[in-house]
C-alpha positions in Angstrom: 0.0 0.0 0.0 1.4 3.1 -1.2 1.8 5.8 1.7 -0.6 8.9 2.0 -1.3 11.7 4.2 -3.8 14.0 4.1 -4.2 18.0 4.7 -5.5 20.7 4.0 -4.8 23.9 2.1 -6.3 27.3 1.2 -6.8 29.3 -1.6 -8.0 26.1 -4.1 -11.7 26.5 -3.9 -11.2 27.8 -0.4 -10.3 25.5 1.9 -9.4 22.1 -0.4 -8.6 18.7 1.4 -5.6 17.0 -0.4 -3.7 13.9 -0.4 0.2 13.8 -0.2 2.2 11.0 -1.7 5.8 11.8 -2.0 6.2 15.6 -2.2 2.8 15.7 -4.6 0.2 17.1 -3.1 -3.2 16.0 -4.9 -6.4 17.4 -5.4 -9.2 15.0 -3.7 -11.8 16.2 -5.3 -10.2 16.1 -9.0 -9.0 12.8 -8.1 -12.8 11.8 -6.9 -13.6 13.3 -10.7 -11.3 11.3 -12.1 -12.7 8.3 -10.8 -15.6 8.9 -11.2 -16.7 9.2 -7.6 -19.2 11.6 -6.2 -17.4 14.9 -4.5 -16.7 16.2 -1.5 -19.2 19.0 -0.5 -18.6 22.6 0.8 -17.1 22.6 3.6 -16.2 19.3 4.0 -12.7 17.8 5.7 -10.7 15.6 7.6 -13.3 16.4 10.5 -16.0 14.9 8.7 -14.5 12.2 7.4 -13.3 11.1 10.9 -17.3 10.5 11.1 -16.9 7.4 9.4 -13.1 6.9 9.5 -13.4 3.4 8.5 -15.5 3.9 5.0 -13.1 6.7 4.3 -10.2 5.3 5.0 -10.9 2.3 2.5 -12.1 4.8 -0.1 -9.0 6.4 0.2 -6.9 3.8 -0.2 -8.9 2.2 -3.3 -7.7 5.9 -4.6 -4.2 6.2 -4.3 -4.2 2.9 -5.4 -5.4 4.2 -9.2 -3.0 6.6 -9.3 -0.2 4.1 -9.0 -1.9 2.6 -12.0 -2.6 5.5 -13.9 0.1 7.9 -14.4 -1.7 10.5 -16.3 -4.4 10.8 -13.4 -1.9 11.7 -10.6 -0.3 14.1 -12.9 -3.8 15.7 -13.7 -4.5 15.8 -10.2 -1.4 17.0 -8.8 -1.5 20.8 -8.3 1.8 21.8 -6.6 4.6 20.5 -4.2 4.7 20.0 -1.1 6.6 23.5 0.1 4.7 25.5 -2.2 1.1 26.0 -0.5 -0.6 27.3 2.1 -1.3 24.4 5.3 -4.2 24.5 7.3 -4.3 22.6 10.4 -5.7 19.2 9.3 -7.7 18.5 11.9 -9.6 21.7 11.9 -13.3 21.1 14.1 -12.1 18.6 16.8 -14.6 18.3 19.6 -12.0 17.9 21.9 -8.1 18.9 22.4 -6.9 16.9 25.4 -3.0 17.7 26.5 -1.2 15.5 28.7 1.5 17.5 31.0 4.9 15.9 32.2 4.2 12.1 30.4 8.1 12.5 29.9 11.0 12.2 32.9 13.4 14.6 31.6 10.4 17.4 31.3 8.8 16.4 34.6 12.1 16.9 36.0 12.9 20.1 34.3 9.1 21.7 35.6 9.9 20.6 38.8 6.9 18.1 38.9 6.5 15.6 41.3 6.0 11.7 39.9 2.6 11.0 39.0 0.6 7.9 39.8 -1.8 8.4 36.7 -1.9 10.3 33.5 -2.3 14.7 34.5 -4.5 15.8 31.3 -6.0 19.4 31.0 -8.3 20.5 28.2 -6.7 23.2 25.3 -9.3 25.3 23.6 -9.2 23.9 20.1 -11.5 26.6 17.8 -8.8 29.9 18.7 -5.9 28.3 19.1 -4.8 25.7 15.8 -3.1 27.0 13.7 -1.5 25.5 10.2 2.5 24.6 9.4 4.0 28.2 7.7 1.6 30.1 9.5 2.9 33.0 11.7 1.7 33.1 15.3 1.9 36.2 17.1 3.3 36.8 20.8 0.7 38.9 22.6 2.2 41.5 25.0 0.2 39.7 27.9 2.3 37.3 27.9 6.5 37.2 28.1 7.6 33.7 28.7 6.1 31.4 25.8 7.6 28.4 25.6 8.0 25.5 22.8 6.7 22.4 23.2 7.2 19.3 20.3 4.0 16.8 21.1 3.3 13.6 19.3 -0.9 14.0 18.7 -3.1 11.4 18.4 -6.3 11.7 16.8 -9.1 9.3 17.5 -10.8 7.7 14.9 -13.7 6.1 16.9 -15.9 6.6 19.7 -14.1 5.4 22.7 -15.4 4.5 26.3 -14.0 2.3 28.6 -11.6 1.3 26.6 -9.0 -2.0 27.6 -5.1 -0.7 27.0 -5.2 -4.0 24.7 -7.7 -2.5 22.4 -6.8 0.9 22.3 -4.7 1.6 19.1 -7.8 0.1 17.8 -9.4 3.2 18.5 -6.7 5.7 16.6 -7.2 7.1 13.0 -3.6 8.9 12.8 -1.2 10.9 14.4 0.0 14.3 13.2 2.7 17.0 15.6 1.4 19.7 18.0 3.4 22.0 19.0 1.6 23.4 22.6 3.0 26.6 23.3 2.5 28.0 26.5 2.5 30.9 28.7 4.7 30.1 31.3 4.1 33.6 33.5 0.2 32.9 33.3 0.0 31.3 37.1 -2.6 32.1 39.5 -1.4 34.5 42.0 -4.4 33.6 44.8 -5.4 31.4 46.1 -2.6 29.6 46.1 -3.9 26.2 45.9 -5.6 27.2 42.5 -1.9 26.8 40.8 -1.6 27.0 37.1 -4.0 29.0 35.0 -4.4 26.2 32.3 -6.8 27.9 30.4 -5.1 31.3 29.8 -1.8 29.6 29.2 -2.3 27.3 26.8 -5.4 28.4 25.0 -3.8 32.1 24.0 -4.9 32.8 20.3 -2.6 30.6 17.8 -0.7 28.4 20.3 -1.8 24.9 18.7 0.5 24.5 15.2 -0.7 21.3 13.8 0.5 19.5 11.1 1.5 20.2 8.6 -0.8 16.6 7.6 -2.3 13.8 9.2 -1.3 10.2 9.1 -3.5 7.3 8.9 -2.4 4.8 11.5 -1.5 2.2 9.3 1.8 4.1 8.0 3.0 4.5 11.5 4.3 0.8 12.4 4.9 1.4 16.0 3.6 5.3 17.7 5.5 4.4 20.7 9.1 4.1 18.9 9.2 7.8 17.1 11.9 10.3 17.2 10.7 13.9 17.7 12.9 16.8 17.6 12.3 20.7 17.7 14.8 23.4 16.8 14.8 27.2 17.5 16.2 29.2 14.2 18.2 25.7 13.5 19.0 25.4 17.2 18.5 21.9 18.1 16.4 22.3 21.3 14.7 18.8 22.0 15.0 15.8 21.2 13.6 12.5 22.4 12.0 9.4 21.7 7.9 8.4 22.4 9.0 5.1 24.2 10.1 7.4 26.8 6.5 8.2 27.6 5.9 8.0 31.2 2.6 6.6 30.2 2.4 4.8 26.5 -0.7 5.7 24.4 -2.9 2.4 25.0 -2.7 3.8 28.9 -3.7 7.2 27.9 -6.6 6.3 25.8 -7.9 3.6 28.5 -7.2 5.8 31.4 -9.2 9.4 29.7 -12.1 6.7 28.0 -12.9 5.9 31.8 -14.1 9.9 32.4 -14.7 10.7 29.2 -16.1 9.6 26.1 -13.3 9.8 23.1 -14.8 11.0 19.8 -13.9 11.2 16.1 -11.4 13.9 15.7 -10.8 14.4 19.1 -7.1 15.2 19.6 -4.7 13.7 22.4 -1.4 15.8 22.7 1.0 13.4 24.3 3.1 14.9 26.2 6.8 16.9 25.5 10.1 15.7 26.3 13.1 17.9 28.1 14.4 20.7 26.8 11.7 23.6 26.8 12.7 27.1 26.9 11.5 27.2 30.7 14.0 24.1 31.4 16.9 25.6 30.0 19.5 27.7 32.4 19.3 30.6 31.8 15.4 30.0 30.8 15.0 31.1 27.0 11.6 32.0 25.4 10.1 32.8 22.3 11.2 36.3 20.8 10.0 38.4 17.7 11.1 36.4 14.6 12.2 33.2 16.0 10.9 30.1 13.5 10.6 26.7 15.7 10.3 23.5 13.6 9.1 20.1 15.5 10.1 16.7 13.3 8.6 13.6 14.3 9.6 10.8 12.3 7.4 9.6 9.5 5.2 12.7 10.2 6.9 15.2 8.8 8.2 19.1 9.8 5.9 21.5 11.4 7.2 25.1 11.2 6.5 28.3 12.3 7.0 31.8 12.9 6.4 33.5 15.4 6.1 37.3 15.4 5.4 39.8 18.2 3.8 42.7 16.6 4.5 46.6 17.4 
């Protein structure tokens, strides 16, 4: 099976889902022409399709595998390469953004948190804050010390309650990076046992770059055994590995499905290893013009700008 991702991109009958194979970023709806398949409607992306992830994702598939065969389709459908258009977040109506702090030692340790027993999760305001790879995101002057923060993101494919760690992955559609910048100076001053303002923090307009695609889960062999790196203006600034999750994704899924149910698009950030701005000695944060990249193997780079206006 030939290897796809999918996105989305503006300014091709507004916003335009697309495939990527390669560096070839694909029309869907020529390609559903093509084929002579019915197309998508108005308004209709990744979110939607999530719906019914498992009729899509067999339609999909049954796609890319006629391009393969017919040359002369993909190059009808193909409208530009990868770096030259504009990505939208991919995942662009989830119901639900679910972040999980300190699942990593080294950041844990570097925050100062004490061990947990269980996953720590806090919800991020999803409609204000995603934002797509390229885009620039602008540092408000209510806030100084915003921090970096490469996160592997999981986005569930099926409704999940009470879900067994053994069944799980079962439950996944794809993955895709999330970078979840935060406001480090945004802490409740009184009373004291309130601590950390999660909601002003991490839910400041534009601090949820995703992307720059989604993944179906079948292209990522094993989540728990992927490299993820993130760089300040080609500054290597962390690195680590998901098998160094404090808590794997099986135990995140089974441990939020016993709260909550999991829906279609819903998005799990999984946590950041060392090496955030606020860990660092002296701490650093993000300044006017600084471009952060986050790699995670097999998914891709997502970069961007970030740009405190005067």
């Amino acid at each position: 099976m030939t290897k796809f991702s999918i996105g989305v991109i503006s300014g091709i009958d507004n916003d335009t889902v697309v495939l990527v194979i390669d560096n070839d970023v694909i029309h869907l709806n020529s390609l559903l022409i093509a084929s002579g398949d019915e197309i998508l409607p108005g308004g209709f992306g990744l979110s939607e399709m999530l719906l019914r992830w498992d009729d899509w994702l067999t339609r999909l598939r049954t796609l890319v595998d006629s391009l393969g065969k017919e040359a002369s389709i993909r190059n009808a459908c193909t409208i530009q390469s990868f770096s030259d258009v504009t990505w939208l977040p991919p995942v662009q109506r989830p119901r639900k953004m679910v972040c999980v702090g300190t699942n990593y030692a080294g950041h844990a340790s570097e925050v100062s948190s004490d061990p947990l027993k269980s996953p720590y999760a806090f919800i991020k305001s999803a409609s204000n804050t995603l934002r797509g790879c390229g885009a620039a995101i602008e540092l408000l002057d209510i806030a100084q010390m915003n921090d970096w923060e490469i996160e592997l993101a999981v986005v569930i494919g099926r409704p999940a309650r009470k879900v067994e760690e053994s069944q799980a992955l079962d439950y996944v559609a794809g993955y895709t990076i999330l970078n979840d910048v935060s406001a480090r100076d945004w802490v409740a001053s009184s009373p004291k046992f309130l601590g950390i303002d999660w909601v002003v923090g991490k839910s400041i307009d534009g601090y949820a770059p995703l992307g720059p695609t989604f993944t179906p889960a079948e292209f990522v062999p094993d989540p728990q055994d992927l490299d993820l790196q993130l760089t300040v203006n080609n500054q290597i600034m962390q690195q680590g590995n998901t098998r160094q999750m404090l808590f794997s994704i099986p135990q995140l899924i089974a441990h939020l499905s016993k709260f909550m149910t999991l829906e279609p698009g819903d998005i799990i950030a999984t946590g950041t290893p060392e090496g955030t701005g606020f860990g660092q000695r002296p701490m650093v944060f993000l300044k006017d013009q600084d471009v952060v990249r986050c790699t995670v193997t097999g998914l891709g780079t997502l970069e961007n700008r970030f740009v405190r206006k005067s």
